[in-house]
NUMI-492651 format. One record per residue: residue in one letter; x, z, y of N, C-alpha, C in turn. Coordinates in steps of 0.001 Angstrom, whole numbers, padded with zeros to 6 digits, always signed. Each point is the difference from the previous one (the first is absolute). Layout:
N
aXZYXZYXZY/...
//
This chain:
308
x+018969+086486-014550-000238-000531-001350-001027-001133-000013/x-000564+000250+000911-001131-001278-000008+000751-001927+000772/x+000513-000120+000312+000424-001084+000714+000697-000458-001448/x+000264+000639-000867+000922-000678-001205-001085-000754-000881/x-000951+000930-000170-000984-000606-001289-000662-001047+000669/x-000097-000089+001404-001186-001450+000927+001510-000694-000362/x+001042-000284+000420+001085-001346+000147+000004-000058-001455/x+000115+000798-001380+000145-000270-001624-001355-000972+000054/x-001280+000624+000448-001544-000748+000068+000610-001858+000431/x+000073+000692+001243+000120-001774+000199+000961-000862-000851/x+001162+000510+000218+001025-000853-001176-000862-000407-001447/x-000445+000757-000057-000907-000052-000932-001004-001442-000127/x-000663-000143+000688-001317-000950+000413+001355-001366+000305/x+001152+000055+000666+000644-001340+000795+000360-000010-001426/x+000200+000410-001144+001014-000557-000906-001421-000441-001281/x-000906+000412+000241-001435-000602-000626-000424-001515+000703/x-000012+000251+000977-000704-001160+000680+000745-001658+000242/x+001546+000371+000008+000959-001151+000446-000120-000968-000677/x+000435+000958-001824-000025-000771-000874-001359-001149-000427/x-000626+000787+000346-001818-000628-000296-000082-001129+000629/x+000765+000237+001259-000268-001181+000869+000587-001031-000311/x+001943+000171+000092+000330-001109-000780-000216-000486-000975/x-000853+000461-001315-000731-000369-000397-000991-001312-000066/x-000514+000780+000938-001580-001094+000178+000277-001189+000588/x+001577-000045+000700+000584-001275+000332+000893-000581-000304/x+000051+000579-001550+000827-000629-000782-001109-000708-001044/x-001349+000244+000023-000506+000001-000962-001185-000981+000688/x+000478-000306+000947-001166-000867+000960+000296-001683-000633/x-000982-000647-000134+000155-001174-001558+000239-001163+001317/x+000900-000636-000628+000426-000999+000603-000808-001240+000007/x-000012-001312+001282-000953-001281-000258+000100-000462-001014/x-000744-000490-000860-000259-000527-000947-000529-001467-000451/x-000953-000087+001394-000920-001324-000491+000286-000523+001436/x+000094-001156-000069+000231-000896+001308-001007-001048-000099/x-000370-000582+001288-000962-000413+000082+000655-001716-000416/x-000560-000842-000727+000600-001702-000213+000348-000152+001591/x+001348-000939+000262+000120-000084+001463-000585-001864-000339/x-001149-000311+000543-000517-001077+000407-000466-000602+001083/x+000191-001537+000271-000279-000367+001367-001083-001107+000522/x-000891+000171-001163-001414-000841+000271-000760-000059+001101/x-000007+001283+000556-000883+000545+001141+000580-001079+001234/x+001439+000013+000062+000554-001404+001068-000702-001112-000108/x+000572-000891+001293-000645-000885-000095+000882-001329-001433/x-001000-000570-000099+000851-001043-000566+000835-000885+000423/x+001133-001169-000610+000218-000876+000623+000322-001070-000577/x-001028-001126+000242-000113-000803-000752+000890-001520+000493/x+000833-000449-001445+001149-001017+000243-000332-001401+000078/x+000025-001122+000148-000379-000742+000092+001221-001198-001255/x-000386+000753-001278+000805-000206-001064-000607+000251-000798/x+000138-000738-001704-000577-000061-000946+000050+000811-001153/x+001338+000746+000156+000445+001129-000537+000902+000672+000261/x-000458+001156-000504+001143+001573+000752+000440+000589-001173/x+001424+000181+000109+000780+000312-001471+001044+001029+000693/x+000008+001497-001003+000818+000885+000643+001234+000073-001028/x+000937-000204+001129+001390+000112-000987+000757+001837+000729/x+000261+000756-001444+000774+001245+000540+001102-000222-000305/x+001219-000053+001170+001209+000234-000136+000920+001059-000656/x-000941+000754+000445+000616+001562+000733+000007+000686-002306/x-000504-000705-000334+000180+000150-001838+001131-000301-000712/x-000107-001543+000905+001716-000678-000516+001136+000265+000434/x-000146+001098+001264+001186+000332+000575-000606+001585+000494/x-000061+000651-000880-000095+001385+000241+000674+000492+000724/x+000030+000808+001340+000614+000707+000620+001002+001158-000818/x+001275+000120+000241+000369+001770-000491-000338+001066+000285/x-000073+000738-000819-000754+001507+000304-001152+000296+000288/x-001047-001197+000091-001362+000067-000055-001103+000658-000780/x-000958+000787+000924-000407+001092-000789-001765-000659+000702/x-000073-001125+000535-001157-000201+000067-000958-000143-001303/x+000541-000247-000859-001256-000114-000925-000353+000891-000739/x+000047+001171+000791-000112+002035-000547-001381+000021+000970/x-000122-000926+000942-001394+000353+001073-001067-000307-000936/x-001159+000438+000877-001151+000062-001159-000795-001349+000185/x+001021-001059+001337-000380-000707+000450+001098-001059+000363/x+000731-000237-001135+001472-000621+000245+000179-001437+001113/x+000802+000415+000650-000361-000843+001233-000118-001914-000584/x+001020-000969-000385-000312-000523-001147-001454-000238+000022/x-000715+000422-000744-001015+000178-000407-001378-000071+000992/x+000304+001099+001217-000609-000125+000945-000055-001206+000571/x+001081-000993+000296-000173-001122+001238-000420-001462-001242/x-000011+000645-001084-000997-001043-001118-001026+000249+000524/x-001061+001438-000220-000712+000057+000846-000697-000517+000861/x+001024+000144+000961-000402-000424+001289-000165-001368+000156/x+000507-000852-000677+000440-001374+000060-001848-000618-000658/x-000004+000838-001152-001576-000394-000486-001012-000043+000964/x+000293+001755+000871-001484+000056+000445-000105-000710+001327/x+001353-000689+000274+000074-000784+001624+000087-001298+000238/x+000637-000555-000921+000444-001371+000070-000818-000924-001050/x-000885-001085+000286-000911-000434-000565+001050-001720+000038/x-000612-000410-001251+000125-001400+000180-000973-001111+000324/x-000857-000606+001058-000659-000403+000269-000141-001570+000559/x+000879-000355-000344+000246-001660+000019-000313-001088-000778/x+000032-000989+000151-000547-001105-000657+000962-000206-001076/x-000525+000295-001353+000857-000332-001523+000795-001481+000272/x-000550-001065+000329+000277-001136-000128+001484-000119+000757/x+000350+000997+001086+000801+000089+000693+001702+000395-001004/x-000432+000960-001330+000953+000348-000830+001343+000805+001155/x-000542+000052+001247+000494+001012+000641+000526+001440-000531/x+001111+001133-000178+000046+001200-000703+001152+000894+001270/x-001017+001044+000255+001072+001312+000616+000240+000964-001354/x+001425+000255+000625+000601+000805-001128-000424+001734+000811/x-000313+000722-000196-000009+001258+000460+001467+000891-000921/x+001827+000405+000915+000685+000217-000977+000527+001246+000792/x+000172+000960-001067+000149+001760-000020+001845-000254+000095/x+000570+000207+001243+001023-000065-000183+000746+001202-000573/x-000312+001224+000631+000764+001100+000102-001417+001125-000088/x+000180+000914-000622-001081+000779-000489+000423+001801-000181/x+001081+000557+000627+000459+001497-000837-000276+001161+001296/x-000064+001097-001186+000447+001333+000629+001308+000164-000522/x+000999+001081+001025+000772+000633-000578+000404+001509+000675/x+000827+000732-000870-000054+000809+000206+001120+000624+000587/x+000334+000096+001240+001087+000083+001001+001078+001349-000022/x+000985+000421+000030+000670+000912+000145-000657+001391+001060/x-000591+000805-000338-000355+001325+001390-001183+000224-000756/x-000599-001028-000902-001692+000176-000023-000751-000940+001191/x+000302-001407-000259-000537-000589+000925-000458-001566-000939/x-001112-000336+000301-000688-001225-000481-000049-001078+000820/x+000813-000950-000376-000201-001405+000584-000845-000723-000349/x-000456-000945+000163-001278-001242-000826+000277-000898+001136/x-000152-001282-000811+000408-001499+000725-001309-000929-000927/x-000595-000948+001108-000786-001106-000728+000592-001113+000580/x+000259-001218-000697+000443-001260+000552-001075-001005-000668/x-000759-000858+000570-001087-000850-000599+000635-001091+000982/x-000554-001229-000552-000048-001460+000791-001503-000686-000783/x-000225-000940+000874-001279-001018-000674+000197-001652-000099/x+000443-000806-000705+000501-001070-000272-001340-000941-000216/x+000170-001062+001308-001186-001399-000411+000261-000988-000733/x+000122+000012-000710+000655-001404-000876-001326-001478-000280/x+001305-001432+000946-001013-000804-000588-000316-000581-001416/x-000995-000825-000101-000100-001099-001013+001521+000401-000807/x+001181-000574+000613+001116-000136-000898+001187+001385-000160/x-000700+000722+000154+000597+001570+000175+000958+000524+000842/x+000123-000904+001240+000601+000267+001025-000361+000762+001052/x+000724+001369+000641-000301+000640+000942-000480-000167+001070/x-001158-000084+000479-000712-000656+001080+000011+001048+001554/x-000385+001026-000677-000054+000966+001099+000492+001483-000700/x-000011+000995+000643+000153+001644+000078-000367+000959+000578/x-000109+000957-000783-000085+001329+001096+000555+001454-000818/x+000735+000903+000600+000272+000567-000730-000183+001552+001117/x+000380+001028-001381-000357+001325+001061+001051+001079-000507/x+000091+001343+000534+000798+001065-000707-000279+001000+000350/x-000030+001338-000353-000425+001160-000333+001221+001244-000069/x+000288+000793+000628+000942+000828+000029-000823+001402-000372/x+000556+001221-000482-000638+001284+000416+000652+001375-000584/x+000066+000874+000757+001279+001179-000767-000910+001462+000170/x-000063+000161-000912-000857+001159-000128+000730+001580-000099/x+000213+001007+000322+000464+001406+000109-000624+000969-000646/x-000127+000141-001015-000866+000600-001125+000783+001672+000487/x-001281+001515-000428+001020+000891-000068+001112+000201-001208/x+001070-000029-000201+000975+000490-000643-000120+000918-000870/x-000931+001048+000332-000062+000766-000938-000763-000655-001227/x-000910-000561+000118-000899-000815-000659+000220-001273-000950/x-000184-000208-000868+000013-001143-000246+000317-001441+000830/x+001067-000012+000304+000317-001805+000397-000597-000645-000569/x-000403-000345-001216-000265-001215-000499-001765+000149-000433/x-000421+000679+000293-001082+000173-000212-000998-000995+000104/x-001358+000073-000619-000695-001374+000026-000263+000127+001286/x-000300+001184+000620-000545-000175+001497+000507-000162+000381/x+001426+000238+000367+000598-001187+000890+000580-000982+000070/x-000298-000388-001461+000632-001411-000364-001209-000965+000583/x-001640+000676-000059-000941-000318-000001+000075-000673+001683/x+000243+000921+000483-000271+000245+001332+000829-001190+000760/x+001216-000160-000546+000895-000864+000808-000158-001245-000446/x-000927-000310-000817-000091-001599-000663-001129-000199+000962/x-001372+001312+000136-000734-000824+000898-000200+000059+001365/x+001321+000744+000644+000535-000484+001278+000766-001255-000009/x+000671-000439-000906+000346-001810+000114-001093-000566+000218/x-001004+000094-000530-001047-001233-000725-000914-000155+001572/x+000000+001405+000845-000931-000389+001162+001079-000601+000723/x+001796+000010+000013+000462-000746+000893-000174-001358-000640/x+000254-000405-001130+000156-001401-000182-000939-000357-000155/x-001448+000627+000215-001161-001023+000028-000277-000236+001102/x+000106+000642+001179+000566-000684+001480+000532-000857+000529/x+000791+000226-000404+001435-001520+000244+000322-000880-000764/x-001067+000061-001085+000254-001418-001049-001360-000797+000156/x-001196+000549+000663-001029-000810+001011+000458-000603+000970/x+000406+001494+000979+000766-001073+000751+000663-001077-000360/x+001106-000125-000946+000837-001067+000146-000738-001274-000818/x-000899+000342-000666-000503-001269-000685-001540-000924+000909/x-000231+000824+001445-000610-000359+000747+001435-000827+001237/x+000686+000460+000323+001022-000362+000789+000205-001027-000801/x+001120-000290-001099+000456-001072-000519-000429-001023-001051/x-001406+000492-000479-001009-000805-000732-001334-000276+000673/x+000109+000068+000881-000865-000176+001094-001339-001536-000474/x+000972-001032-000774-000259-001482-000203-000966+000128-000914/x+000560+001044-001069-000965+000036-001512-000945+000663-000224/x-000350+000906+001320-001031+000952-000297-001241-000796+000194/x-001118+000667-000898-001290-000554-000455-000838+001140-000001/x-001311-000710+000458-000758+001146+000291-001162+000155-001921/x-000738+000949+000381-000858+000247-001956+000107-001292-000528/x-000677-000768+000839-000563-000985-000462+000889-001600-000036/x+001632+000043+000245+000791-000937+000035+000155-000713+001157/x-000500+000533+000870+000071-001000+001512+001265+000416+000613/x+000957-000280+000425+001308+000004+000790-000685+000763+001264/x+001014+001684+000340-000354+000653+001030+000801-000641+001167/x+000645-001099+000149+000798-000380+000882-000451-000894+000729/x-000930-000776-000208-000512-001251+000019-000824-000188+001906/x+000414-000673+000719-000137+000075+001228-001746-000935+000135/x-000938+000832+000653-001360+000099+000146-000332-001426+001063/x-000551-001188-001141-000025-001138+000735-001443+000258+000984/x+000375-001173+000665-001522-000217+001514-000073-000987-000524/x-001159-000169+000735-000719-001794+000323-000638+000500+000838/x+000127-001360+000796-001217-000128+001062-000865-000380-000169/x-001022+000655+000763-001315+000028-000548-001022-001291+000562/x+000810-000812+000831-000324-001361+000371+000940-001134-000796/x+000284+000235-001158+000529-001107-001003+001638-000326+000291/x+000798-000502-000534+000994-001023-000145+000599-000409+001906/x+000700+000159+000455+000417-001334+001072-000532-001033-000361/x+000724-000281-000886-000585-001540+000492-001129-000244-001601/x-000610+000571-000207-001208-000210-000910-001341-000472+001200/x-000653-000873-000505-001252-000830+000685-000979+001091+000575/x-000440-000289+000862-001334+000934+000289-001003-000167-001391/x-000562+001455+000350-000947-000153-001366-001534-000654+000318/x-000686-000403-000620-001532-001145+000140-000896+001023+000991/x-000320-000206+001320-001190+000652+000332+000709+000989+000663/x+001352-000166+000508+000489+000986+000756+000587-001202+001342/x-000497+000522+001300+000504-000959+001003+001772+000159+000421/x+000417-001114-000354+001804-000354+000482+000278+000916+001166/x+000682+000250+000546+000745+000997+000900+000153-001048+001261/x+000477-001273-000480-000076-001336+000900-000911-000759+000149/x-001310+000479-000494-001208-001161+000262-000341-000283+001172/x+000187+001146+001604-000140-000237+000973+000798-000922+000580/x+001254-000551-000225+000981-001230+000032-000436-001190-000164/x-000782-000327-001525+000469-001045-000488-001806-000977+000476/x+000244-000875+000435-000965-001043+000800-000980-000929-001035/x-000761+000110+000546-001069-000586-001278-000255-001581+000407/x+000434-000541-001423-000341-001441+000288-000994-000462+000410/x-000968-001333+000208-000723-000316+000202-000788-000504-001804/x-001032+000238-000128-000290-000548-001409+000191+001282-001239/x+000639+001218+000486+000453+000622-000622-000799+001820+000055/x-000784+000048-000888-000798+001253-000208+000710+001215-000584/x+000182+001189+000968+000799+001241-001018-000818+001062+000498/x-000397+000485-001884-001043+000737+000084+000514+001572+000206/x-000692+000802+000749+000557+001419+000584-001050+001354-000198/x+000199+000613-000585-001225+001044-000336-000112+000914+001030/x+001132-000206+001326-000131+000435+001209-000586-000854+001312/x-000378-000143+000696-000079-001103+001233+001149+000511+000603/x+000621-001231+000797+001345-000100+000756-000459-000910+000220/x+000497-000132+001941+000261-001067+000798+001192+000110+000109/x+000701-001604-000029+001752-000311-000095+000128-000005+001841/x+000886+000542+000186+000569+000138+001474+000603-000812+000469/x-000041-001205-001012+000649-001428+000762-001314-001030-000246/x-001152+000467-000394-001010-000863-000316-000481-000270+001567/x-000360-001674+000179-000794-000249+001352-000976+000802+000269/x-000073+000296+000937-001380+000583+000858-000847-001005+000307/x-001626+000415+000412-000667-000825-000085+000015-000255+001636/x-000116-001575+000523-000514+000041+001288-000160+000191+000918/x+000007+000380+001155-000769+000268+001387-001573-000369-000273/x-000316+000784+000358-001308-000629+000630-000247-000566+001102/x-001094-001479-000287+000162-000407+001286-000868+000066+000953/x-001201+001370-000659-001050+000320+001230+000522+000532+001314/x+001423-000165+000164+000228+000608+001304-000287-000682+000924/x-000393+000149+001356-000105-001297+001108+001536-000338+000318/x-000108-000881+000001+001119-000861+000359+000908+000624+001512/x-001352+000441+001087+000684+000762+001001+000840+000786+000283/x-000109+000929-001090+000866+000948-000337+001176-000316-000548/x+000930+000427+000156+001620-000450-000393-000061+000984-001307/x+000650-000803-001190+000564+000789-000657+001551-000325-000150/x+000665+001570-000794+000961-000248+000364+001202-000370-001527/x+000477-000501+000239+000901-001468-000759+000204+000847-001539/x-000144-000492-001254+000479+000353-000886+001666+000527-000233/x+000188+001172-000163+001384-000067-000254+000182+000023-001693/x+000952-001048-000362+000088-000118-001787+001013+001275-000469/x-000476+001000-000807+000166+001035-000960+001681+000116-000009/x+000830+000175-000050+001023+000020-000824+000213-000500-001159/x+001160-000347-000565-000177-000176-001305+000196+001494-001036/x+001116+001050+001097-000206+001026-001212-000911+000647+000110/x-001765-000357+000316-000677+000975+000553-001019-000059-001558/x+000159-000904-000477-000364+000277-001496+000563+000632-000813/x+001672+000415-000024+000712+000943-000813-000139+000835+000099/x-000747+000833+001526+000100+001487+000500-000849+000656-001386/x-000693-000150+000164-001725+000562-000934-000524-000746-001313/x+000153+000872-001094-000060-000637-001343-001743-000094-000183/x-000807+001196+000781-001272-000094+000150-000793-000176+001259/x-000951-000266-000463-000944-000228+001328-000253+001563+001014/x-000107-000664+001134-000191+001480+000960-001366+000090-000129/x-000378+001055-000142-001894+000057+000837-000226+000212+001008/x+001166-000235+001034-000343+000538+001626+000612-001562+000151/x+000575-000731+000235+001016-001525+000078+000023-000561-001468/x-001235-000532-000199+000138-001267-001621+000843-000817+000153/x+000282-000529+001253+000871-000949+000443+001582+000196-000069/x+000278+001316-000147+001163+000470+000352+000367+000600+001549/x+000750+000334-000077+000454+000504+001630+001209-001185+000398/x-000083-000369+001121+000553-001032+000981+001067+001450+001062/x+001602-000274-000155+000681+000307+000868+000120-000648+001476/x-000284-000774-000013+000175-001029+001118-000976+000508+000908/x+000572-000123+001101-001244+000521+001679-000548-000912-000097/x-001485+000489+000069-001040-001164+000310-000046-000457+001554/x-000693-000930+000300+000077-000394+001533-001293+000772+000807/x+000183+000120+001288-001491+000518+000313-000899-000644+000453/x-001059+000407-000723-001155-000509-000017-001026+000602+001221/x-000419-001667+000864-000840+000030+001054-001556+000251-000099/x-000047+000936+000301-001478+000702-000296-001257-000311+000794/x+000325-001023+001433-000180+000056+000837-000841-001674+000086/x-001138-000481+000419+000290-001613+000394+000460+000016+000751/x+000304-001526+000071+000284-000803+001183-000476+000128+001246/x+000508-000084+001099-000195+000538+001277-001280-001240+000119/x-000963+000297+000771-001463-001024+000520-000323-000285-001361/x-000030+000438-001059-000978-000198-001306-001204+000352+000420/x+000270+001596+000323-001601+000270-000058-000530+000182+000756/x-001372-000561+000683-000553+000186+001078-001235+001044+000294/x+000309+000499+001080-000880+001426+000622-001091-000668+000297/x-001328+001042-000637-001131-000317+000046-000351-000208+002075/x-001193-000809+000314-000217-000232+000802-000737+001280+000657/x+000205-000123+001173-000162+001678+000900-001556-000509+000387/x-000823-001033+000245-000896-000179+000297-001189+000386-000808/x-000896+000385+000665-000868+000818-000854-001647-001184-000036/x-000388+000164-001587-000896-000476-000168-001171+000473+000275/x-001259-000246+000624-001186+000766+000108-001142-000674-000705/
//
């Protein structure tokens, strides 16, 4: 008798408790508040155009069966958004330059099984002076979401959810593409062209610009100084084609010296400055050798005889 009233007990408690439960998860409150989907925190990107004008397509040609604008964040809506908090116009007015920022394609829908599609199609149009298409870039956005079935399909949360899985793909690939194919117009805060190739100069002037006052020519060791003609130098330099002074003629005559050999002529081009070991320059040419020696019976040996 006892095994009947414990299995009545429990049946008892499973037919208390089930219900309670499904219950509490039937009764569990659904999302409610979604957070604004905004994209300030990105970086910016600034056009090198005078104005940015957003045209939505996706209004004038509504998709069928579109249930995007049930999100709490209608996609639409979102890549307005996005278009504010990213795309700056930062160009010179005078230019009357205008990108069109245009919402081609914008929907959710709601697929046969319980399945969510969402598509974004955007392009960015440069138009010049005379409203002609100058350049482009355009991007697209796919995404299919599998909601449970039992649940609400259309729910804000996952209407929510699948608008802002587009928005991180197409804010990816619509940088990208407006860095890839607008590459020309981008401008940095302050209007300077990010494209702009980083000039040099040399830091010794021009080719062919003059030497500057008080700086010595590169060729001054070349060029031969007239006679009559004073050039003043805040360096001393001896010219390497300037005469040398002299022989001296305290030598005795006994002694041989040996024959001048004349310089070269390129022996002034070698050296733009003076040596401090050879002022004269250095001489390639073999010198001759020099007799160190007198003349045989020059000099005569003292006398061996001794004085007393």
């Amino acid at each position: 008798m006892l095994p009947f009233p414990r299995m009545r007990l429990s049946h008892l408690l499973a037919s208390l408790i089930l219900p309670a439960a499904l219950a509490g998860c039937a009764d569990q409150p659904q999302q409610t508040k979604f957070a604004p989907l905004s994209y300030d925190y990105l970086g910016q990107i600034h056009l090198n155009v005078a104005t940015l004008d957003v045209v939505d397509n996706s209004v004038t040609n509504p998709e069928p069966g579109d249930i995007g604008y049930r999100s709490p964040s209608p996609p639409d809506h979102t890549l307005r958004q996005m278009a504010a908090d990213r795309l700056m116009a930062t160009g010179n007015t005078a230019a009357a330059t205008t990108a069109h920022f245009v919402i081609d394609r914008a929907f959710i829908l709601h697929q046969p099984g319980g399945t969510l599609d969402g598509q974004m199609d955007i392009h960015l149009d440069i138009l010049n002076t005379e409203g002609k298409r100058v350049a482009s870039a355009s991007a697209q956005a796919t995404q299919t979401l599998h909601p449970d079935p039992s649940q609400d399909v259309e729910s804000p949360a996952n209407l929510y959810e699948i608008t802002k899985d587009m928005m991180q793909t197409i804010n990816v690939e619509f940088e990208y593409q407006i860095r890839h194919s607008l590459n020309k117009w981008l401008v940095d805060a302050g209007g300077t062209p990010m494209n702009n190739a980083i000039q040099t100069q040399s830091l010794t002037g021009a080719p062919d610009a003059p030497p500057v006052a008080g700086t010595p020519s590169e060729t001054s060791g070349l060029t031969e100084l007239q006679p009559g003609i004073t050039v003043p130098s805040t360096t001393p330099a001896t010219s390497a084609g300037a005469a040398q002074p002299p022989a001296s003629t305290d030598t005795p005559s006994s002694i041989p010296q040996p024959a001048a050999t004349p310089a070269p002529a390129t022996a002034a081009t070698q050296e733009s400055e003076p040596n401090a070991i050879f002022p004269a320059g250095m001489d390639d040419t073999p010198a001759q050798a020099k007799t160190l020696s007198p003349k045989a019976g020059f000099l005569t040996l003292p006398s061996s005889t001794k004085t007393h």
